[in-house]
ZALUMVO-448236 format. One record per residue (C-alpha): residue number from 1; residue in one letter; z, y negated, x. Coordinates in steps of 0.05 Angstrom, whole numbers, always signed. Layout:
BEGIN
<NUM,'A',<Z,Y,X>> ...
This chain:
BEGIN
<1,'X',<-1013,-1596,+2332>> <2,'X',<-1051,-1655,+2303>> <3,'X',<-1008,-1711,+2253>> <4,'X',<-1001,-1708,+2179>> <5,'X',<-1027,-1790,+2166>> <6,'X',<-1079,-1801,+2112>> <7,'X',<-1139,-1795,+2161>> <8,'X',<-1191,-1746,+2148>> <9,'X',<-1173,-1697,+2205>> <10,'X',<-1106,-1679,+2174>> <11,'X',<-1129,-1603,+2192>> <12,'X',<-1153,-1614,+2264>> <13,'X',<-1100,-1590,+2314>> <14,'X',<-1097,-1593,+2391>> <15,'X',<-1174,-1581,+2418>> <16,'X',<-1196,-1595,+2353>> <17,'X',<-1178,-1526,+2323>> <18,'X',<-1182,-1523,+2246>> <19,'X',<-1109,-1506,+2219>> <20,'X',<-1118,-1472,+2149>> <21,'X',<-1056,-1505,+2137>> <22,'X',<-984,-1539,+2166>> <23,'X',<-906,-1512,+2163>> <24,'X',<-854,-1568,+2185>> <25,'X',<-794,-1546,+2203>> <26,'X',<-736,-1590,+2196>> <27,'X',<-665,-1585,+2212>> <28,'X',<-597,-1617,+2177>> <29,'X',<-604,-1691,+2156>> <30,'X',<-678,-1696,+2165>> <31,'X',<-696,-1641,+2114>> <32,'X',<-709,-1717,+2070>> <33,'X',<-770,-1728,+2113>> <34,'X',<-804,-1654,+2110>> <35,'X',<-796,-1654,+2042>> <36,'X',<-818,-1726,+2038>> <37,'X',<-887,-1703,+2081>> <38,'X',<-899,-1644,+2035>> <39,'X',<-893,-1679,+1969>> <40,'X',<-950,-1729,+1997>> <41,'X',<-989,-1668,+2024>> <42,'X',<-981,-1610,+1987>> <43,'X',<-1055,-1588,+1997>> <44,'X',<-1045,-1588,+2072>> <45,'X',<-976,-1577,+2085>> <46,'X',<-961,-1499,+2055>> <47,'X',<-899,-1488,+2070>> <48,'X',<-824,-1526,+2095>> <49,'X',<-770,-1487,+2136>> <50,'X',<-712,-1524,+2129>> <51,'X',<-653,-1501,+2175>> <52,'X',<-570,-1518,+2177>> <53,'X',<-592,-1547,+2103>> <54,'X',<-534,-1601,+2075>> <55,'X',<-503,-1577,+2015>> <56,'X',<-540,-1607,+1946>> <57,'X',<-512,-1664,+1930>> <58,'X',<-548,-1688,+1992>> <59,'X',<-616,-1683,+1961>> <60,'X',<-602,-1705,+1896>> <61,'X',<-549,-1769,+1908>> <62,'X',<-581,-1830,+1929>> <63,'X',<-548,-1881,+1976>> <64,'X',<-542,-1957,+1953>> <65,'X',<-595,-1994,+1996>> <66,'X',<-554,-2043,+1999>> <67,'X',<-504,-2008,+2028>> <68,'X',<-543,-1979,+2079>> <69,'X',<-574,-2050,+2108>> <70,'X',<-497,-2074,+2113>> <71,'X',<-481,-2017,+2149>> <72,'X',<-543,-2019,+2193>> <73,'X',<-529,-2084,+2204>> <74,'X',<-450,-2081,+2231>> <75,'X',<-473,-2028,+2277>> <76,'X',<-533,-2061,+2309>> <77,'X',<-471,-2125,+2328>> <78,'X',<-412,-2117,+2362>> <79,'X',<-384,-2055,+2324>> <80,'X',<-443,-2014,+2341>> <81,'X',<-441,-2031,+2417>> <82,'X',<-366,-2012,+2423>> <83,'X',<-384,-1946,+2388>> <84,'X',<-441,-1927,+2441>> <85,'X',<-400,-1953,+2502>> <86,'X',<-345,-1907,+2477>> <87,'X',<-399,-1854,+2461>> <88,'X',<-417,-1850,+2539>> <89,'X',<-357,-1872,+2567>> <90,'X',<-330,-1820,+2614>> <91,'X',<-387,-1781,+2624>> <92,'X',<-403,-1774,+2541>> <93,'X',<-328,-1738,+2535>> <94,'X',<-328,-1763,+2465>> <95,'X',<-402,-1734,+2461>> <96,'X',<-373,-1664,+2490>> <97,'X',<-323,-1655,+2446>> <98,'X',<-348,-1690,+2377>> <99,'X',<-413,-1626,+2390>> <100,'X',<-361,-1577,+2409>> <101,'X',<-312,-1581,+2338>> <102,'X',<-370,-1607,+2296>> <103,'X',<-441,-1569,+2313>> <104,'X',<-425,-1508,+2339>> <105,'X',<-398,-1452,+2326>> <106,'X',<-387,-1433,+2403>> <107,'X',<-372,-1490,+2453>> <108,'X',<-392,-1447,+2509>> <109,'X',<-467,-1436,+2472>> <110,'X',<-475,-1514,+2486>> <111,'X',<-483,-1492,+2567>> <112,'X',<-489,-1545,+2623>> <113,'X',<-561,-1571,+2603>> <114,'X',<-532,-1604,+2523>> <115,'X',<-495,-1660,+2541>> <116,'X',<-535,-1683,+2602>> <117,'X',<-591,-1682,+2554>> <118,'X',<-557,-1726,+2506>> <119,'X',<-533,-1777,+2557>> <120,'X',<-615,-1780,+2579>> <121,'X',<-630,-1800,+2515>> <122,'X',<-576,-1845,+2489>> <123,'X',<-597,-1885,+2561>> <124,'X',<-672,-1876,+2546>> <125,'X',<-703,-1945,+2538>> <126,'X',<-645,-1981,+2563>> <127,'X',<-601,-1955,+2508>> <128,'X',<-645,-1975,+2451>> <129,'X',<-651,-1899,+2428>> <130,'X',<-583,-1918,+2395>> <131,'X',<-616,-1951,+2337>> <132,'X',<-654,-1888,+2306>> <133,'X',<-573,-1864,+2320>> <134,'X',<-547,-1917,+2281>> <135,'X',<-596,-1917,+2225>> <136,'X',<-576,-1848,+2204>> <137,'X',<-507,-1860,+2211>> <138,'X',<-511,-1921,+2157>> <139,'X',<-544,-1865,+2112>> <140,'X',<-614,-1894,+2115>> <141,'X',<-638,-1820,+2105>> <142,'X',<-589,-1808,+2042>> <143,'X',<-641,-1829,+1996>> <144,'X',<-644,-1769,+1957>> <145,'X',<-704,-1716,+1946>> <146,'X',<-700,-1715,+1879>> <147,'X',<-781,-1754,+1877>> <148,'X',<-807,-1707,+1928>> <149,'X',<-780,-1648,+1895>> <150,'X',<-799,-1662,+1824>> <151,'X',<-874,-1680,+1860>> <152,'X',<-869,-1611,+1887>> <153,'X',<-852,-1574,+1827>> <154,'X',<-896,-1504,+1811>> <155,'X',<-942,-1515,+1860>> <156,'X',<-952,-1472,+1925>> <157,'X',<-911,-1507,+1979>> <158,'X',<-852,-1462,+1993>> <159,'X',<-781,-1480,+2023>> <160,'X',<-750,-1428,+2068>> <161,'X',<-678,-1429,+2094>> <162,'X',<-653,-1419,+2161>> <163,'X',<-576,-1413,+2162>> <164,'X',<-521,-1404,+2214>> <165,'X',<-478,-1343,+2208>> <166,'X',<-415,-1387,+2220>> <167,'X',<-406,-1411,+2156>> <168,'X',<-356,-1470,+2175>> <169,'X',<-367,-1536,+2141>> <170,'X',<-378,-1594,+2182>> <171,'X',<-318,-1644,+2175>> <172,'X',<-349,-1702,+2208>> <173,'X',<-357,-1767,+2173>> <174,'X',<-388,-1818,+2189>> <175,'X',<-352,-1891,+2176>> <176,'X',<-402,-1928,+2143>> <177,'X',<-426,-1889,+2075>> <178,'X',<-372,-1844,+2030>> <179,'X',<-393,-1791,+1987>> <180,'X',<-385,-1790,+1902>> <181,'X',<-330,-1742,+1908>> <182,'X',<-336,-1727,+1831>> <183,'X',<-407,-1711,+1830>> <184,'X',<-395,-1671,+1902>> <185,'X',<-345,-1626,+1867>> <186,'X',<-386,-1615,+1801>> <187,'X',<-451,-1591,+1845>> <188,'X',<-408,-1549,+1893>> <189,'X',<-427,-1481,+1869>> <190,'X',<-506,-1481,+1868>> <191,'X',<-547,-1492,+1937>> <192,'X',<-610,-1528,+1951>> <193,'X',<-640,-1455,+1957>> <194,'X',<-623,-1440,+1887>> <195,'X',<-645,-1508,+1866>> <196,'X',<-722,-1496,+1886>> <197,'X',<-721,-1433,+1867>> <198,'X',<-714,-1461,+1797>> <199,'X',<-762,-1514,+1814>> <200,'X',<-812,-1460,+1836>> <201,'X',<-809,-1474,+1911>> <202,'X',<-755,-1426,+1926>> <203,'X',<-768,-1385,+1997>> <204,'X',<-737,-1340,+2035>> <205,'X',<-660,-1345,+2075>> <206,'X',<-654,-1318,+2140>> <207,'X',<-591,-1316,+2179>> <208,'X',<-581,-1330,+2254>> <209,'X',<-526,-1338,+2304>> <210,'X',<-494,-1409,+2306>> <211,'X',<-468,-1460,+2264>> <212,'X',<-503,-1527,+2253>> <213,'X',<-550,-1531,+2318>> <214,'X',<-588,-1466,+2312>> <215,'X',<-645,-1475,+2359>> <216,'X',<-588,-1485,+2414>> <217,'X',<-543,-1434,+2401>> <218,'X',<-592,-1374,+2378>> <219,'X',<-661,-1391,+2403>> <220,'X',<-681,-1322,+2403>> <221,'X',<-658,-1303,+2340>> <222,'X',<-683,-1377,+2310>> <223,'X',<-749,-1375,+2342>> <224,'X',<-757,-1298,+2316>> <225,'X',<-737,-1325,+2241>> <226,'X',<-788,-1376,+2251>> <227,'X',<-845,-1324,+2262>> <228,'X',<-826,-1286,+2206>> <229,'X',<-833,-1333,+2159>> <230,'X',<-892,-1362,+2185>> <231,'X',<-928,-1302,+2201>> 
């Protein structure tokens, strides 16, 4: 389909096709940016699927900026080069088995096309693909939700769910940003979903095989999930 800038043909898709109106789907980390597109569009964009969400603190903690641009920084020098030479040393081993105990809930669902796939595009450009890589590990997408979602409050954009049936929390960290453990702990209980439903944007949940990569491991049942709720 067509882009979601500020032209006047936000509701022209391919061939020039009028689209009544837009659902991004997002996955993980990069829910920030759906929810980010919504909030600036809510008259085009109707509704956000938001699959393998991050628990709530997530959406509602802000990073230091600060913070971030150090981090950024260290792993755009020397530290950051060691880290991707030791990412795809060995045929990406580190690669294999960092997907296998942290995004999915099967190793064998990762088949032989996953890591082949991610060795294409960590070399893409002559490795500079590693940057968009490094800019989410410094947390330059933990910037919170809390101004998109209060922007979205009562009106008609819903947020629908997409979860994995492995239920398995993902115990990677990355080296560069730390959580507020107190704050973590005191929003443990409630879920983004709950959140927006209080905000007035709550959706549906629907359940599918996997973990944390859903599209990979149950494309059937994800791409099924995907048609009901935007059918």
């Amino acid at each position: 389909g067509g882009g979601l800038g500020d032209g006047e043909d936000d509701g022209e898709g391919d061939g020039g096709r009028r689209v009544a109106s837009w659902t991004l789907v997002t996955n993980g980390g990069c829910a920030p940016i759906a929810l980010d597109a919504a909030a600036r569009r809510p008259g085009v964009v109707s509704n956000v699927v938001i699959s393998s969400p991050p628990r709530l603190p997530f959406f509602l903690q802000s990073s230091d900026p600060r913070a971030v641009r150090r981090a950024y920084s260290r792993l755009c020098g020397v530290v950051g080069r060691l880290f991707w030479w030791y990412s795809l040393r060995r045929e990406g081993r580190f690669i294999k088995s960092f997907s296998e105990k942290n995004l999915v809930g099967d190793p064998e669902s990762l088949g032989p096309d996953w890591l082949p796939n991610c060795l294409e595009s960590a070399r893409m450009n002559g490795g500079k693909s590693r940057y968009s890589t490094f800019a989410f590990l410094a947390g330059a997408l933990q910037d919170g939700c809390v101004n998109s979602i209060n922007a979205l409050k009562d009106n008609d954009v819903k947020v629908d769910f997409i979860r994995g049936s492995d239920k398995r929390r993902n115990r990677a960290k990355s080296w560069f940003w730390r959580r507020n453990k107190k704050n973590d702990q005191a929003e443990r209980e409630q879920t983004i979903a709950e959140y927006l439903r209080g905000n007035g944007n709550g959706g549906r949940e629907l359940s599918v095989g996997g973990r944390i990569s859903l599209a990979w491991e149950d494309p059937d049942g994800y791409a099924t999930s995907l048609l009901e709720l935007t059918i």
